[in-house]
N, C-alpha and C positions, 0 to 999 in steps of 0.2 A: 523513465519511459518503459511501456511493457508492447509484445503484441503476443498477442492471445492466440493459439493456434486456430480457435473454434470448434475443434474436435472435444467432444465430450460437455459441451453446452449442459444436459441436463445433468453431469456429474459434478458441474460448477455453480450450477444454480443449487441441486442439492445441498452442496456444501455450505452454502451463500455467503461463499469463502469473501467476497470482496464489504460484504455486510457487516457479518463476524468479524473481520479485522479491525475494519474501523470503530466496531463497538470496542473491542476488546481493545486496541490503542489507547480508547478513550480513556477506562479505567490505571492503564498505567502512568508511576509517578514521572512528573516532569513533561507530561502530553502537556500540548499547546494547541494542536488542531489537525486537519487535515484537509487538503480538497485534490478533488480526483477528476476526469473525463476522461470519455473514450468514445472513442468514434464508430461511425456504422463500418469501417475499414479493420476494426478491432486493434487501430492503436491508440492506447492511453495514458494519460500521465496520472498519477498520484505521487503529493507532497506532503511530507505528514513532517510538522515542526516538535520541535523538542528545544525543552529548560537550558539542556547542554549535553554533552557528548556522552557523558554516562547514560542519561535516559536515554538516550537511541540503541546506545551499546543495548543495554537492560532491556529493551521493545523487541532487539534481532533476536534476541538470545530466550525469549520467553514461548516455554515448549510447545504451546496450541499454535503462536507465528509460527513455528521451527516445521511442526507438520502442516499445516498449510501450504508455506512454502516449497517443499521438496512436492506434497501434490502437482504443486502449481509448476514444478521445474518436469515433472514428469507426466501431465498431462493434458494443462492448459495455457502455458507462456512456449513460446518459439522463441522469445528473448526477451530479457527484461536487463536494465540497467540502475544501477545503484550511486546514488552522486552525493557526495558528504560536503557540504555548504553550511556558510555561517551566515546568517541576515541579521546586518545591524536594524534595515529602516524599512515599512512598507506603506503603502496608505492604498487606499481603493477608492474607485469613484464611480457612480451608476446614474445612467438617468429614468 
């Protein structure tokens, strides 16, 4: 879970830091997917799956996430939470 300060709006669209992440995720080995919301309150979740616990390590650690991220710690998250979870089983269902 993240909330977003709101402060500096156009320096985070700029960046199109939440854009860019997910592209770039996409390309690292062991991605599985991702999905994200966030509300008009500017609290949002994104979960982004991974092969196994190497890829994830290897996605934290990958230097364009690394600067993002300290942006993001320094001008547009008030808080954000990190939860390391294993999914055996999911299914979806839509009408």
């Amino acid at each position: 879970m993240s909330l977003r300060t709101g402060e500096d709006d156009a320096g985070y669209a700029a960046a199109a830091a939440a854009a860019e992440m997910a592209a770039l995720a996409a390309t690292q080995p062991g991605y599985c997917g991702l999905e994200s919301a966030r509300g008009d309150d500017l609290f949002g979740i994104t979960v982004s799956f991974w092969a196994d616990e190497a890829s994830a390590i290897a996605w934290r650690e990958n230097p364009r996430h690394t600067d993002i991220r300290e942006a993001g710690r320094g001008r547009w998250y008030a808080r954000y939470e990190v939860i390391i979870a294993k999914a055996t089983r999911g299914y979806r269902w839509r009408k």
